[in-house]
TIBA-332879 format. One line per field, with one value per residue (C-alpha): x, y, z; residue number from 1. Coordinates in nm, 3 decimals, padded with zeros to 5 digits, m for minus. Layout:
xx (X; ...)
yy (Y; ...)
zz (Z; ...)
n (NUM; ...)
//
This chain:
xx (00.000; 00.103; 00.042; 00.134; 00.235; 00.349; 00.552; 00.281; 00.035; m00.041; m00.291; m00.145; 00.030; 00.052; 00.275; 00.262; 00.561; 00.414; 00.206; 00.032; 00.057; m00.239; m00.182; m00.449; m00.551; m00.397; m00.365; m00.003; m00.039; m00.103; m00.093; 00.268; 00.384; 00.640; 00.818; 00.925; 01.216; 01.144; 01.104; 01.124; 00.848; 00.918; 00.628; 00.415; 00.067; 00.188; 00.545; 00.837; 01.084; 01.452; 01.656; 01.757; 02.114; 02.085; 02.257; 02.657; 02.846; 03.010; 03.034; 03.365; 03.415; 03.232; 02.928; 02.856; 02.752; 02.540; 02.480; 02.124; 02.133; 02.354; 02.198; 02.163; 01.992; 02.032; 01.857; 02.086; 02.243; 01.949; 01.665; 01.475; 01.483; 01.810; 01.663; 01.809; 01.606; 01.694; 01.581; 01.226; 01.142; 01.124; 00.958; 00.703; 00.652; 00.603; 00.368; 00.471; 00.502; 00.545; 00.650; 00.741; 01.107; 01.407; 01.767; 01.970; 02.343; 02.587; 02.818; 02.531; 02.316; 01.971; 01.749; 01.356; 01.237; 00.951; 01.103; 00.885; 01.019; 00.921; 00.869; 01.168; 01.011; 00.819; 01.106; 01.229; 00.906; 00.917; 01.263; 01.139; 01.427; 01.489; 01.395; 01.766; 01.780; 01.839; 02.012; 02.000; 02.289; 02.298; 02.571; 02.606; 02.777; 03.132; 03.157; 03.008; 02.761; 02.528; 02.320; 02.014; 01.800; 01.566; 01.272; 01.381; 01.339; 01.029; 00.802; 00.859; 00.745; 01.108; 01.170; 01.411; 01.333; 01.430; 01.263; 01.304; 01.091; 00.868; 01.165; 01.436; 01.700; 02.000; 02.350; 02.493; 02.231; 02.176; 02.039; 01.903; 01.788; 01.867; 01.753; 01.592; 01.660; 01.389; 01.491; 01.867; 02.136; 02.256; 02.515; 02.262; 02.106; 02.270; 02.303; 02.359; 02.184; 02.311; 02.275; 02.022; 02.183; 02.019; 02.303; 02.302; 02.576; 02.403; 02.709; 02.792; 02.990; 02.934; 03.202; 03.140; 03.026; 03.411; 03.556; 03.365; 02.989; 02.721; 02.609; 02.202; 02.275; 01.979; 01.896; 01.829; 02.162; 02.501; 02.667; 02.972)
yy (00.000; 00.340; 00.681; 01.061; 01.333; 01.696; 01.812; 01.691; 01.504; 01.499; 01.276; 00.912; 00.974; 00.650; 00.648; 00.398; 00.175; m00.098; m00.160; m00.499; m00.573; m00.821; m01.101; m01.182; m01.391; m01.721; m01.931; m01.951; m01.566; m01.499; m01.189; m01.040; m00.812; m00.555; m00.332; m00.005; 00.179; 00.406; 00.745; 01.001; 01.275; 01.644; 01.816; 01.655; 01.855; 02.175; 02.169; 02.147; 01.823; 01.859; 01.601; 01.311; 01.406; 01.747; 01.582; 01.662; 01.359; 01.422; 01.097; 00.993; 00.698; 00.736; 00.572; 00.256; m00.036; m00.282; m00.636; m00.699; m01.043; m01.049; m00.713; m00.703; m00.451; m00.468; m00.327; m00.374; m00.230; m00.142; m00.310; m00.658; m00.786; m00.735; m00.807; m00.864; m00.782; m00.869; m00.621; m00.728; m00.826; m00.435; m00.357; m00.618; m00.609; m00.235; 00.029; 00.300; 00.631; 00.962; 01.299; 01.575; 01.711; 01.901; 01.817; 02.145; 02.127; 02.258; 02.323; 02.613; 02.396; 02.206; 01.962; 01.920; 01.544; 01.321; 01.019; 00.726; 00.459; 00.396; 00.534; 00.428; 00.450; 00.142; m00.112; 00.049; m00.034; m00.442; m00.457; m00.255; m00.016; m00.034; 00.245; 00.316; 00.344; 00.758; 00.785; 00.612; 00.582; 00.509; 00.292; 00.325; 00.049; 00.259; 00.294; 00.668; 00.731; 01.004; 00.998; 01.133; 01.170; 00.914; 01.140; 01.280; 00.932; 00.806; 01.162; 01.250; 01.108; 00.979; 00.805; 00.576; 00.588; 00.339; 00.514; 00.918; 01.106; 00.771; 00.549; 00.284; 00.506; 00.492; 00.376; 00.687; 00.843; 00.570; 00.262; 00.060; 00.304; 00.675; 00.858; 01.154; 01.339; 01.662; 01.967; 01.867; 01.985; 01.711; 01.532; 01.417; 01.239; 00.906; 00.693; 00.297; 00.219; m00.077; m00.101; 00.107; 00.105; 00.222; 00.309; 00.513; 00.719; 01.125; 01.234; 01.014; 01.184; 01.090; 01.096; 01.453; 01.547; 01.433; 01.668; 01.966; 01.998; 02.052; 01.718; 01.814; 01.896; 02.182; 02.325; 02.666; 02.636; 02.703; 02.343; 02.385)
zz (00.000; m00.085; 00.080; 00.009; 00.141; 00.029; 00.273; 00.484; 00.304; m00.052; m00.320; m00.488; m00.818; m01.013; m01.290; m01.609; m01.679; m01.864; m02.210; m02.303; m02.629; m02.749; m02.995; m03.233; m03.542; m03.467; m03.187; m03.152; m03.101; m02.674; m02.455; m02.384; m02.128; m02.220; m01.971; m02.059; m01.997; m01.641; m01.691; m01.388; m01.294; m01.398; m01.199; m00.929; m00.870; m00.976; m00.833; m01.046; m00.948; m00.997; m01.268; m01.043; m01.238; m01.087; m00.776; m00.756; m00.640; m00.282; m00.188; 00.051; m00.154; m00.493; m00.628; m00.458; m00.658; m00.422; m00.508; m00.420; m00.405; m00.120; 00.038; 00.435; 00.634; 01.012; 01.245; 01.525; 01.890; 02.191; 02.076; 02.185; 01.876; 01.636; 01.263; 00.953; 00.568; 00.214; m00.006; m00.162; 00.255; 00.326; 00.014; 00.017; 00.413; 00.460; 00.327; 00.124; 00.153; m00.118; m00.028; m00.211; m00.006; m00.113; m00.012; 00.094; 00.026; 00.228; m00.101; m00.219; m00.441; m00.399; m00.506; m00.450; m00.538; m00.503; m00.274; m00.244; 00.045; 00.382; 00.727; 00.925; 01.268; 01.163; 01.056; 01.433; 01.582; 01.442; 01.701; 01.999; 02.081; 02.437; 02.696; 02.730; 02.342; 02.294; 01.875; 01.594; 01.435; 01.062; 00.880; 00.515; 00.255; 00.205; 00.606; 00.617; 00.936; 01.052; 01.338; 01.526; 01.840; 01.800; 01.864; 01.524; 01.373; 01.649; 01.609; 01.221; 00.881; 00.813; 00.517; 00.383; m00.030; m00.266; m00.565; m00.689; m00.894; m00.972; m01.068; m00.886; m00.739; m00.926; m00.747; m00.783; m00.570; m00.273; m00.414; m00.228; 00.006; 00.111; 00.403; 00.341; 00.669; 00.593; 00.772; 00.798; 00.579; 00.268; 00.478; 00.734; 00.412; 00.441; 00.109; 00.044; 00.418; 00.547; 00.937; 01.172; 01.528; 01.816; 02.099; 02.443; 02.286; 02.248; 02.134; 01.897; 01.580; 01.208; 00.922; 00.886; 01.202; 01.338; 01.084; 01.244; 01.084; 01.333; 01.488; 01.445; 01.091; 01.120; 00.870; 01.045; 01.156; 01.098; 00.940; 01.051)
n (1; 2; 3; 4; 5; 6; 7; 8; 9; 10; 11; 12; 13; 14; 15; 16; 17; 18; 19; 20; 21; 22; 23; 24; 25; 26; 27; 28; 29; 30; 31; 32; 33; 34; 35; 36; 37; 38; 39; 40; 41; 42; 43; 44; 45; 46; 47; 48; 49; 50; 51; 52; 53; 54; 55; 56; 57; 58; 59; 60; 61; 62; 63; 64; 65; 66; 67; 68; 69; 70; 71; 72; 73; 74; 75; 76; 77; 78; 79; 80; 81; 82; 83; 84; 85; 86; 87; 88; 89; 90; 91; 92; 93; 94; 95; 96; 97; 98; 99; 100; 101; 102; 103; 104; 105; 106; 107; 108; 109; 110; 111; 112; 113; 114; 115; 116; 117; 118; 119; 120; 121; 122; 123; 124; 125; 126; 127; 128; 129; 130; 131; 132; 133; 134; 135; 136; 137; 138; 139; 140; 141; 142; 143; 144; 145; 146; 147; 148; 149; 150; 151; 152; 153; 154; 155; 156; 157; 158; 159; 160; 161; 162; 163; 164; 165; 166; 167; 168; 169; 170; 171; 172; 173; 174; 175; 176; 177; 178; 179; 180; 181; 182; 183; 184; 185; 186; 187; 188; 189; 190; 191; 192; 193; 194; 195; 196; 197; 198; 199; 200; 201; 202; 203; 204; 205; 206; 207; 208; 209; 210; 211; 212; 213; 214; 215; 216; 217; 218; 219; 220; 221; 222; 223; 224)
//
C-alpha cells in the first residue's frame, strides 16, 4: 500500500511503466507483457521536481555499486529484537510512503524530489528499541555514518526511499535506500543504508560530524 504526502500530506500519483501488447488472429499468437524503460516525474501537482542528475556527487568513496542479491539490512544495537532484511522483505513487508522534499546542500546547491520509500520509525518499531535506546545511528555500505535523536526518527514522517521522482534510485544516488533526513542539511542524508543502530551514545559523531559539521545537521543552523 502506498500513501502521500506533500511536505505533509499529498494525493497518490501512479505512474505507467508498462504496455500490453495483445496477440491476435492465430492461436499460436497470446498476450505479452512488455516493460518499458522508467522514466522520472518532472512536476508533481503543480510543483516542479529537480533532474535526479541534478545531484553533484560528494560521496567519501564514490558511487557505490550494491549487489542486491547479497543485500543485508540490520537493524541492530538497543533493541529486543536485532533483525536482519533482504531487499524485496522491506519492500514487500512495509507500506509505502510519497512525499514531495528538497535536499539542501551545504556546497550552495539544492534539489527538490519526489522520494517514495518507507517510514523508518516502523522497521524500528518491528525490534522494539529499548527504553535506554536515545540515537539512531545510521551505517552506510562505504563505512560513512550520521546519526540522530531518536525522537527525530520516532516523532517524524522519516523516510528511507528506494525510488526518486517515480523510478528505482539509481547507485549513484543511494540505491538501495537513502535517508531523506527533511529539515537537515545534505550530509545528514545518508546513502547505500546498510545497518540502523540504536546506541546510548548522544554524542555520537558521524564521518562529517568528526571533521567539524554541526552534529544536528539543522537546517536553520550554521553546518559547521
Amino acid at each position: 500500500m502506498r500513501h502521500s504526502f506533500t511536505i505533509a500530506t499529498s494525493s497518490f500519483l501512479v505512474v505507467a511503466l508498462f504496455l500490453v501488447a495483445t496477440g491476435c488472429g492465430t492461436n499460436e499468437e497470446s498476450e505479452e507483457l512488455k516493460a518499458l524503460k522508467d522514466v522520472q516525474i518532472t512536476e508533481y501537482e503543480g510543483k516542479d521536481l529537480s533532474s535526479i542528475g541534478a545531484f553533484r556527487e560528494n560521496s567519501i568513496k564514490g558511487p557505490q555499486q550494491v549487489d542486491i542479491e547479497n543485500y543485508v539490512l540490520k537493524v541492530t544495537g538497543l533493541v529486543v529484537d536485532p533483525a536482519e532484511y533482504i531487499y524485496d522483505d522491506i519492500l514487500d513487508d512495509y507500506e509505502h510512503y510519497e512525499k514531495v522534499v528538497t535536499l539542501d546542500c551545504v556546497e550552495g546547491w539544492s534539489a527538490t524530489i519526489l522520494w517514495e520509500g518507507m517510514l523508518i520509525r516502523e522497521l524500528i518499531e518491528e525490534s522494539a528499541p529499548l527504553d535506554s535506546a536515545n540515537t539512531i545511528i545510521f551505517h552506510a555500505y562505504d563505512g560513512y555514518t550520521t546519526s540522530f535523536p531518536i525522537e527525530y526518527i520516532m516523532e517524524n514522517d522519516i523516510l528511507m526511499a528506494y525510488k526518486m521522482n517515480g523510478v528505482t534510485m539509481p547507485p549513484e544516488r543511494g540505491y538501495p535506500f537513502q535517508l531523506v533526513a527533511e529539515s537537515k542539511w545534505g550530509y545528514k542524508w545518508i546513502k547505500w543504508i546498510t545497518e540502523i543502530e540504536l546506541s546510548d551514545d548522544v554524542d555520537y559523531e558521524g564521518y562529517w560530524e568528526r571533521r567539524g559539521y554541526s552534529n544536528s545537521g539543522d537546517l536553520d543552523e550554521r553546518s559547521f
